[in-house]
C-alpha positions in Angstrom: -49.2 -44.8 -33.4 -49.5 -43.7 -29.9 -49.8 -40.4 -28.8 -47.4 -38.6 -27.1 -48.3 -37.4 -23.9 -47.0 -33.4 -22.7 -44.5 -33.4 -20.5 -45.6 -29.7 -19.1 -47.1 -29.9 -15.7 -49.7 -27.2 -16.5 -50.8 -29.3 -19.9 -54.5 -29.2 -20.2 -55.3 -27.5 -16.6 -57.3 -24.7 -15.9 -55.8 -21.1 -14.6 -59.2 -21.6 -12.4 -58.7 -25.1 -12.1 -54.6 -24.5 -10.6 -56.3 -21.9 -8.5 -58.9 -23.5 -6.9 -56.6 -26.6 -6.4 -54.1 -23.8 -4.5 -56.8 -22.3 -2.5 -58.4 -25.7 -1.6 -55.0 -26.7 -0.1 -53.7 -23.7 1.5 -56.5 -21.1 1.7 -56.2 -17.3 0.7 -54.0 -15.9 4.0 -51.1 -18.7 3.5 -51.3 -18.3 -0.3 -51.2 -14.6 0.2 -47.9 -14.7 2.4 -46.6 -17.4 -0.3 -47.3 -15.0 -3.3 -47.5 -11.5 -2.4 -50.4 -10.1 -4.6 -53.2 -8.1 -3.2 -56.1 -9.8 -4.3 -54.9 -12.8 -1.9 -54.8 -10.7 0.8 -57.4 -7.6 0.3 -60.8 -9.0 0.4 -60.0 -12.2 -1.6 -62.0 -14.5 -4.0 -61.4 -17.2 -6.8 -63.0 -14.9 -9.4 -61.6 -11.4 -8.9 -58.3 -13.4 -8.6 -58.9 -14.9 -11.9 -59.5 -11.5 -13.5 -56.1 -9.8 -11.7 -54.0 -13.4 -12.8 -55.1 -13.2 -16.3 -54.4 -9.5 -16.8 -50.6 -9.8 -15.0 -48.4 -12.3 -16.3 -45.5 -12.0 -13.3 -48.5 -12.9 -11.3 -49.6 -16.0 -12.7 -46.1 -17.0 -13.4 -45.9 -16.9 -9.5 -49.1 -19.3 -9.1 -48.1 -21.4 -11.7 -44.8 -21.8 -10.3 -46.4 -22.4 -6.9 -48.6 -24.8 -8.3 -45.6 -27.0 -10.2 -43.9 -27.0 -6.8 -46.9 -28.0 -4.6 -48.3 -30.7 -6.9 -46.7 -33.6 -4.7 -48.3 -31.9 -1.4 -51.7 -32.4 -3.2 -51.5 -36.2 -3.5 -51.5 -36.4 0.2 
């Protein structure tokens, strides 16, 4: 039998992982104007981002969201 392969976008990635992919591609200040939370804009890094994202779920809803809708941006 095979196996049936997840259909969800976010299936086996990383909250650091979607994250770092978002920051790689669009850097803290556009991110920041893209999903207004503060710890894009005030003094930002990957890891007290990660702490603040896994704490608030509106907030990683928002990344996660941003990630789904950016993935074909990343192939380029």
């Amino acid at each position: 039998m095979e196996k049936q392969q997840s259909k969800d976008p976010l299936h086996g990635i990383t909250l650091k992982s979607i994250l770092e992919k978002l920051v790689d591609h669009y850097g803290f200040d556009t991110l920041g104007e893209l999903v207004k939370i503060k710890c894009f804009n005030d003094n930002p890094s990957v890891k007290s981002s990660l702490t603040f994202l896994r704490k608030t779920d509106w907030a990683r809803k928002e990344v996660e969201e941003l990630y789904i809708q950016s993935l074909s941006k990343f192939d380029k």
